[in-house]
Structure formats: structure tokens, C-alpha cells
C-alpha positions in Angstrom: -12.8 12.3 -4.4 -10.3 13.0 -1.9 -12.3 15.4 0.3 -14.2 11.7 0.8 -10.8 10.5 2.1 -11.2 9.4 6.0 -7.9 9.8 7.9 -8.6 8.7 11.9 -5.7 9.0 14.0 -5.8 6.0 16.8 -3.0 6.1 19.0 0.8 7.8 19.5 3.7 4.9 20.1 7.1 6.4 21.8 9.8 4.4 20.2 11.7 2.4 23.7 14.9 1.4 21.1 18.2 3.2 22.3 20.2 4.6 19.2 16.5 4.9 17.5 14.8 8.1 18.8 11.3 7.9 17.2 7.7 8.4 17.4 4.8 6.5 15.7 1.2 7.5 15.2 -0.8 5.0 14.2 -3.7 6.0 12.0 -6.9 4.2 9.7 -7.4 5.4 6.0 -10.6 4.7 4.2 -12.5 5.3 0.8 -9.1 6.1 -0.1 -7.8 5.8 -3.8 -4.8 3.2 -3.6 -3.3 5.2 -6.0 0.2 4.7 -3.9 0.6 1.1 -3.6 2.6 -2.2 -3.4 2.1 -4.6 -6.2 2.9 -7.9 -7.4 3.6 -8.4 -11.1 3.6 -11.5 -13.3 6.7 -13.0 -15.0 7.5 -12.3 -18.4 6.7 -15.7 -20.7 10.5 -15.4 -21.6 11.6 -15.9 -17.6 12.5 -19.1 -16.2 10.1 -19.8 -13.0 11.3 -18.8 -9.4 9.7 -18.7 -6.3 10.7 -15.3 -5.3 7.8 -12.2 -4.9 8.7 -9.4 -7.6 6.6 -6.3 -6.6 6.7 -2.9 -7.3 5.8 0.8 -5.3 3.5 1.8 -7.8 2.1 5.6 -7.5 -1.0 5.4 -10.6 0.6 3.3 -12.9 4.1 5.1 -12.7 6.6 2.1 -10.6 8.5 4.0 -8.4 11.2 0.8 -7.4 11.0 -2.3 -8.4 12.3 -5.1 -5.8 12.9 -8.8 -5.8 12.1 -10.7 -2.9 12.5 -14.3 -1.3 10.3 -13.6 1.4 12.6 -14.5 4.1 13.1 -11.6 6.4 17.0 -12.6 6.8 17.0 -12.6 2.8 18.6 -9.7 0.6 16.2 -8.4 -1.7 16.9 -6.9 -5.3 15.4 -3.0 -5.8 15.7 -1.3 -9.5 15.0 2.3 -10.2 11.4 3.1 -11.1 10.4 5.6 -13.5 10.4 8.2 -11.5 7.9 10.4 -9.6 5.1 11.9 -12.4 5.7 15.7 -13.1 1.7 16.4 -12.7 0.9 14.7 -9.5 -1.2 17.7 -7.3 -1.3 15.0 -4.7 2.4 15.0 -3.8 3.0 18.8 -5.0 0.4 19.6 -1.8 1.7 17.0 0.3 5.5 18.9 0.2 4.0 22.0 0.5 2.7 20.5 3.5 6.1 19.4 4.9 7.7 22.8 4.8 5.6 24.2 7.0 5.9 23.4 10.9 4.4 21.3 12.8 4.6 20.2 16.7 3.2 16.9 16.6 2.5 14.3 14.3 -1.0 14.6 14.3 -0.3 17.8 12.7 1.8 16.5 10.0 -1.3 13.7 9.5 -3.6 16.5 8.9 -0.9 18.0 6.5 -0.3 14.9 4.5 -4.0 14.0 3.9 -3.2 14.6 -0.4 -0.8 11.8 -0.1 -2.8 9.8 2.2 -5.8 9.4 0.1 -3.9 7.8 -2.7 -3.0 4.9 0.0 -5.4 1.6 0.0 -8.0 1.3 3.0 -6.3 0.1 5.6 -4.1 0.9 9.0 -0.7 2.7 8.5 1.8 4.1 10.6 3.6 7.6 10.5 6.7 7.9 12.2 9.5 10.6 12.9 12.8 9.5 13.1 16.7 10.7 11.3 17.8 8.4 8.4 21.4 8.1 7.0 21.6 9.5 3.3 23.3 6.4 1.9 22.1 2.8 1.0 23.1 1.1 4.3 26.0 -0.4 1.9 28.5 2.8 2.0 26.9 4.4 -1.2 25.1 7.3 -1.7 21.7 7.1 -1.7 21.0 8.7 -5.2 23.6 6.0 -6.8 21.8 3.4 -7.5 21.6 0.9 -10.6 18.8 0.2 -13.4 19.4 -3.0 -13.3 18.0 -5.1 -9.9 20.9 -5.1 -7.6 20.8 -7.0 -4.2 20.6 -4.7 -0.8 22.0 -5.5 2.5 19.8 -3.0 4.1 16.4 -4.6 2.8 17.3 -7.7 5.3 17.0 -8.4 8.7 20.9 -9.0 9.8 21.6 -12.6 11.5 24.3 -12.3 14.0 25.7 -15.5 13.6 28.2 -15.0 16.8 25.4 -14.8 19.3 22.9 -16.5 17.3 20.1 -13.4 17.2 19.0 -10.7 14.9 20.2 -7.8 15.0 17.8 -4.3 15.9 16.0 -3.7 12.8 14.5 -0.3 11.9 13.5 2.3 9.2 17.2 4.2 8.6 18.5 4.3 4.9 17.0 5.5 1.9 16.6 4.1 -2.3 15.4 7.1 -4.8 11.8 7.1 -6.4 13.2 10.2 -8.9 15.8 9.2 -11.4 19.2 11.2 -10.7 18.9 13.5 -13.7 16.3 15.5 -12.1 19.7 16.6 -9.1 19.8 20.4 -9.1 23.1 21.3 -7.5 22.0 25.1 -6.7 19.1 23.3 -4.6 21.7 21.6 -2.6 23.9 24.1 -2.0 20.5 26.3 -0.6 19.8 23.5 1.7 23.5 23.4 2.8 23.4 26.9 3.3 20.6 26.6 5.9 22.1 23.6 8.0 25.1 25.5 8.1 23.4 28.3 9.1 21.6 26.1 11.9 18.1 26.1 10.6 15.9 22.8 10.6 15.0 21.4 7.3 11.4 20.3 6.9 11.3 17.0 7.2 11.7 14.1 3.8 9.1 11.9 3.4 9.5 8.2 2.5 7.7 5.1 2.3 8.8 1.5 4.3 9.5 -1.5 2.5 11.4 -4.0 4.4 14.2 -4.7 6.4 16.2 -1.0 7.0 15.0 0.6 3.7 12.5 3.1 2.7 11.7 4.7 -0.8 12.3 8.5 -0.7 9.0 9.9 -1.7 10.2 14.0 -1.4 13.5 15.3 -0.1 16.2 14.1 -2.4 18.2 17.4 -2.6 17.4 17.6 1.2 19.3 14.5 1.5 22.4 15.4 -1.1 22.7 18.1 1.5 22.4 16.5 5.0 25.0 14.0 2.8 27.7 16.5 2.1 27.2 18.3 5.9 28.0 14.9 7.6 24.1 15.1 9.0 21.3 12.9 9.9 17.8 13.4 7.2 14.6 14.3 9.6 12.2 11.9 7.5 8.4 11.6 7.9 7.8 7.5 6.9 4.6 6.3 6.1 4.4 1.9 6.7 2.1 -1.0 7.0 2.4 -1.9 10.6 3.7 -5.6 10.8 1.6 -8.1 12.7 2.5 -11.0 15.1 0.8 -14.2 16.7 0.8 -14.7 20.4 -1.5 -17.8 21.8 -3.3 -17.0 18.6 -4.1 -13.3 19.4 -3.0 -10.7 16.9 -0.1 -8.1 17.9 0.6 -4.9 16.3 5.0 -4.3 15.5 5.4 -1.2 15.6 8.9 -0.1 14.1 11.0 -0.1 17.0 9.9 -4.1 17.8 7.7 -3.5 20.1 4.3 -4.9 20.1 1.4 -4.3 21.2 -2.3 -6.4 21.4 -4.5 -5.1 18.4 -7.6 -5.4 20.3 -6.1 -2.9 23.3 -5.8 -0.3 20.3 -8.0 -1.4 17.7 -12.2 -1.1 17.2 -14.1 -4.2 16.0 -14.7 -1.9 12.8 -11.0 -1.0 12.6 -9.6 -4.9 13.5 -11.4 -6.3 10.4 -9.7 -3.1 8.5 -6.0 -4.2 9.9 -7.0 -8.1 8.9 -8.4 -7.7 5.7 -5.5 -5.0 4.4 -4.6 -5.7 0.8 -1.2 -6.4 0.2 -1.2 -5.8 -3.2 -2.6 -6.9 -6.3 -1.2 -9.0 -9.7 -0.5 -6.7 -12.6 0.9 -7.4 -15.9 4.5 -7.5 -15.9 6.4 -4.1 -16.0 8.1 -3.0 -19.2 11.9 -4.1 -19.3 14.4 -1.4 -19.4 15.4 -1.8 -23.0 11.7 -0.7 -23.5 11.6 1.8 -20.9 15.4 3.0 -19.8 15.8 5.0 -16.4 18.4 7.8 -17.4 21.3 7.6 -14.7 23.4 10.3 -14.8 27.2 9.1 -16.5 28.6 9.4 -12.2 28.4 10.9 -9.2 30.8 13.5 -8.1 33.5 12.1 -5.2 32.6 14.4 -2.7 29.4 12.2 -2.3 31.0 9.0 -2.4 33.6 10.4 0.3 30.7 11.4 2.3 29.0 8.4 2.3 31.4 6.9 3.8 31.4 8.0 7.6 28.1 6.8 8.0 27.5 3.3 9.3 26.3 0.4 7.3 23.4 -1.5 7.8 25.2 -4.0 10.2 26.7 -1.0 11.7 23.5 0.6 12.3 22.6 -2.6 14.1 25.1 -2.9 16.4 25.4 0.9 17.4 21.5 0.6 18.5 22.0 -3.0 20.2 24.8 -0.7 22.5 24.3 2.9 21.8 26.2 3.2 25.6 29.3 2.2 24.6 32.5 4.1 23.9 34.3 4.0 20.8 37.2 4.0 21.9 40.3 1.5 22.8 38.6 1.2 26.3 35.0 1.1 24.9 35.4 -1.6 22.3 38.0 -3.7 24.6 35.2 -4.0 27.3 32.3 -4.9 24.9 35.0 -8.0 23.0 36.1 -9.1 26.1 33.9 -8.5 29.6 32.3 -11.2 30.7 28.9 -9.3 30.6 29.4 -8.6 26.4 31.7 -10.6 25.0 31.4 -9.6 22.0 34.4 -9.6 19.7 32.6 -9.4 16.6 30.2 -6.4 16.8 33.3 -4.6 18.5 34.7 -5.3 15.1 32.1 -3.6 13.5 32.2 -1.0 15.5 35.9 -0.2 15.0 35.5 -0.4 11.2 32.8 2.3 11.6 34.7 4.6 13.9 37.9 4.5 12.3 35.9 6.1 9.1 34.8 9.6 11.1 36.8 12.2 9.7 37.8 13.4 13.7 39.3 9.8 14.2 43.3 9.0 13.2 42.4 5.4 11.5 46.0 4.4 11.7 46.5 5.7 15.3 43.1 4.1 16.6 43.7 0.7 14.4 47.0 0.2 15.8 45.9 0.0 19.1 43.7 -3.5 17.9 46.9 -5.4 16.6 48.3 -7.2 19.4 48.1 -10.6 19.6 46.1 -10.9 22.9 43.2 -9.2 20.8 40.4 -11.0 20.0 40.5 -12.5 16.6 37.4 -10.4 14.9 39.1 -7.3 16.2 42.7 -7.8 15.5 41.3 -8.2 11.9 39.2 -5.8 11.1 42.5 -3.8 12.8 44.4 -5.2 9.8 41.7 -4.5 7.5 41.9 -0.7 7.8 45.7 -0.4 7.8 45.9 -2.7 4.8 44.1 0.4 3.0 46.7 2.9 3.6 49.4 2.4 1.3 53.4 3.7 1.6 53.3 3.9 5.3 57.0 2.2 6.2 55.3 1.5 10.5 52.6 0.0 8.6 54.4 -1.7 6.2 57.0 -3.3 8.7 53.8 -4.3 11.1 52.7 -6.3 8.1 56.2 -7.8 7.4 56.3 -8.8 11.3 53.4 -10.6 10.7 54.4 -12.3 7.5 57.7 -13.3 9.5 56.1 -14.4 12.5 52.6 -16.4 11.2 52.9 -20.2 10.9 49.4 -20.9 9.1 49.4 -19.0 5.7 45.9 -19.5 5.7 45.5 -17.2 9.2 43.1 -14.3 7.8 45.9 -12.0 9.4 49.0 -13.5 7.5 46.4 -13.1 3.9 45.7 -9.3 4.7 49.7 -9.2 5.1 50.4 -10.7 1.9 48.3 -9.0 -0.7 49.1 -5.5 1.3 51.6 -4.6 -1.4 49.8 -5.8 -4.2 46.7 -3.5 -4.3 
């Protein structure tokens, strides 16, 4: 049947978000399978009622992650592990075959991936190329993840509550369709091998769900590697564009934010695909995990959990493309809390945290520089924040007596780091 497949490529989008280098193709799929799809399923009779959406990537009848949703794009959602990917898929075994060889533009890789995209429903999609971080947009590696259904900052749109806005959203960490027993350390250290050795992986391929996250459909030793070489993932992603209302006309969101009218893109044929595109259908509800256990390996090693670390989280991420010009430095951060044209103390916060975490930076050095008292407040604390984590340092420790001496209010955020600084 999939020779019947019909893949039309419409138009290419250049991504316009700085920090977010990307392309997006924008393509129509029909008398496809929908094999690889979103689904709802019901509650079990033994569940209380709630009004939140549980779904499910399904590939066949295999869940790949299970997720828990309010529907509010500001609102964590829950993801579990799946099952896992199905050993005798030919569909995906071609599709990676596909992705190791080159390509120059993404039509080619649309051409490539035509096994995978005839198990997608009838409908418009859109492929885009872009670098991911190999973590969970929490400061955990990717391939750690729970059974149980475990909330994720990165599935949500972040709410900047200082300048009352949302924060740049966009498709940049990753949750596992294979379970972690299937992690081959000899692949890793093959695909280490070549980064070190300056060669260009072929591209992973996930697929978007919401907010910052994607399910990794191919490429999770690709990932371990880029993860333990400090590197960005190349990713191919395959989403439902997003649509928006304007005076009643229908806008295409492509995954940088930008939007454009459907009908300056779109065929009368190819409109009524885009607004009739099914979002997913009710199935019965998924086995539990006593009846059906994901194996997680016993832990991860601590190499991976160090390395997770220097890359930004999910509020991080935002903040780096809202200013991808400014320096992280003393200067840099001191400009954006206090210049008239930024003032923004708190994303200079966050972008202290996630500097003083890069292996090239001196935390203590670059967090001292943030303690005066003339610093703004989010700043100065997030300055105490990463000296409270280094322990038997005597010009730390007499910093934090200073400020037990000195501080009036014991309930000053500053004077509370100060006082537990001994105690953990």
C-alpha cells in the first residue's frame, strides 16, 4: 500500500528566530496509513474523572509515550515511557537507512523519508531541520526518564511573569520512544569517535508534541554521543503545523512563530485537507504498567548526568533565543538587568545560572561578581544560589556569614540561602 502513498511538497519556510537556526518544508500526505499517530484514550472505570486530554504517540498499536494534558499551552504535561519502538517495523528500518545517507535539501530528505511518511494520517505536516539539546529541558538526560507519568517543564509554553509575555517557544529537547535497555555503549563510543574526528552525523529524527518537546523516533545512541561531546543533535522533526485566527481567516504557525495566511500557500483541495486533519481518535484505555512494565535500566552512569548539565533548561533555552546577542559575561548580563532598553533582571538570572554551568566558566569567580548589594535582586540570588552549592570554601563561607551578620529580614531570600549553606 505504500507505493499508493502521496507525499506533495508545498512550500520551504526559513526559520526568522535568532538562537533557532531552522528550516521548514511544509508538505500534504494522502491515502496514507495513519499507522503513526496521536491518540486519545478512555479512562479506566477504576479512575476518578478529570478534565485533562490523556493521549498517546501510537505507531500500529505499540504507544510509543504516553502524556497527560490540561490543554493549556502554559500548562505542564505528564509523558510516560511507551513500549518501545516494534523490532519488525520495515517502515522505520528504511526510513534510517534513509537518514544516513546525504542529502542537500529537505526535499531530499522528504523523498527519503516517504516509509515513515505513509504511516502518518492524511493531512498537512511539517519537516524541519534544526539542533536539539540531548536532555529533557529539566537538566536530565534524555534517555532518563520514568514509567510512571511525570510532569515536564519543557512540554509548556513558559510565562514570564516579570514582563508579562511568553517566552520563544520551539522544537529543542527530546523524551525516548525505545526503552533504555536497548543502550549499546560500543554504539556510542562509534558515534563519539566520528564527532571527534569532525564528521557530521546523519541527522535523528523525532516527532513534535507540544511546547519544547519531541519524541525521539531514531537516533538515541546519536544522542548519548552528541551528550557526552558537549554537542548539539542535528534532528529531522516531523509536526502538525499549528493554526491561528486572524479577522476570521485561517493562519498557518510554523515552528519559529511565524505565520503565515493558509490560502497564500494552500489549494482549495489542500485547505479542506489542513481543516479537516484528524487529531486523533478514542481507543480503549492502554494497559497499566503492572500489566505491561517498561524495563528501565537500575541507573544511568554519572558521566551523563554531569553532561546534562551544561545545557540550558527549557526556560534557559527561552531566554538565550529572546537575546541570542548578548554577552555572558559580567558586562553582558549587567546591561540586559539594568539598561533602560532591557531591564531585565530576571532572565539575566537565568542566564547566569546557565553560564556558570559551562565547563570553561569559573562558577565561583563569575558568581562573585553578582553579590553586591547594588545588584538587582533576581541576580544577586541566583549569585548566592550557585555559591551555596560549593561546599568548604572559607571566601565563600565568610561571604555567607557577612550576610547572615549584616541582613535585618530573616525572611530576605539572600539571608535563607545563607543559613541552610552549612546544612546541606
Amino acid at each position: 500500500m505504500f507505493h499508493k502513498t502521496k507525499v506533495n511538497s508545498i512550500t520551504l519556510h526559513k526559520g526568522n528566530m535568532p538562537g533557532f537556526p531552522s528550516e521548514h518544508l511544509l508538505f500534504s500526505v494522502e491515502n496514507s496509513t495513519g499507522n503513526l499517530r496521536m491518540v486519545r484514550f478512555e479512562q479506566s472505570k477504576d479512575e476518578p474523572p478529570y478534565e485533562d486530554f490523556c493521549s498517546a504517540l501510537m505507531l500500529n498499536d505499540t504507544p510509543l509515550v504516553r502524556t497527560q494534558s490540561s490543554g493549556c499551552p502554559t500548562c505542564e504535561s505528564l509523558l510516560a515511557a511507551g513500549y518501545g519502538l516494534p523490532e519488525d517495523s520495515s517502515e522505520i528500518a528504511n526510513a534510517l537507512k534513509a537518514l544516513c545517507r546525504p542529502y542537500t535539501e529537505l526535499d531530499d530528505a522528504l523523498k527519503g523519508l516517504q516509509p515513515i511518511l505513509g504511516l502518518l494520517y492524511p493531512g498537512l505536516y511539517i519537516l524541519s531541520y534544526s539542533e536539539y539539546f540531548p536532555t529533557d529541558g529539566d537538566g536530565r538526560f534524555f534517555w532518563e526518564v520514568p514509567e510512571e507519568l511525570t510532569a515536564f517543564g519543557a512540554t509548556a509554553e513558559l510565562y514570564d511573569s516579570e514582563n508579562y509575555r511568553v517566552l520563544p517557544c520551539f522544537p529543542c529537547f527530546l523524551y525516548p520512544s525505545q526503552p533504555a535497555q536497548k543502550y549499546d555503549p560500543e554504539r556510542v563510543d562509534y558515534y563519539r569517535e566520528s564527532i571527534r574526528a569532525g564528521k557530521k552525523l546523519p541527522p535523528v529524527l523525532a516527532y513534535y508534541i507540544y511546547g519544547y518537546m519531541s519524541v525521539l523516533l531514531d537516533g538515541h545512541h546519536r544522542t548519548c554521543a552528541c551528550a557526552l561531546e558537549g554537542a548539539k543533535v542535528p534532528c529531522l522533526t516531523l509536526a502538525q503545523p499549528d493554526r491561528i485566527w486572524r479577522k476570521g481567516v485561517p493562519y498557518i504557525v510554523w515552528p519559529d512563530g511565524s505565520e503565515t495566511a493558509a490560502a497564500e500557500l494552500l489549494s482549495p483541495k489542500q485547505q479542506k485537507l489542513f481543516d479537516h486533519q484528524v487529531a486523533g481518535e478514542l481507543i480503549k484505555p492502554l494497559q497499566t504498567a503492572a500489566e505491561h512494565p517498561v524495563k528501565l535500566p537500575p541507573s544511568w552512569s554519572l558521566e551523563y548526568a554531569d553532561a546534562a548539565i551544561r545545557y540550558p533548561t527549557c526556560r534557559e533555552a527561552g531566554c538565550l533565543a529572546l537575546y541570542p546577542k548578548i554577552q555572558l559575561n559580567e558586562e553582558g548580563l549587567l546591561m540586559l538587568a539594568y539598561d533602560d532598553d532591557y531591564e531585565e533582571a530576571s532572565t539575566a538570572a537565568s542566564l547566569l545560572a546557565y553560564a556558570a554551568r559551562q565547563p570553561e566558566i569559573d562558577a565561583k569567580g563569575f558568581a562573585m561578581k553578582f553579590t553586591g548589594l547594588s545588584t538587582p535582586e533576581p541576580l544577586r540570588r541566583t549569585a548566592f544560589e550557585i555559591l551555596d552549592r560549593i561546599k568548604d570554601d572559607p571566601e565563600i563561607d565568610e561571604l555567607m556569614i557577612q550576610v547572615l551578620v549584616d541582613c535585618i529580614r530573616k525572611d530576605d531570600p539572600i539571608y535563607q540561602i545563607a543559613d541552610r549553606h552549612w546544612s546541606s
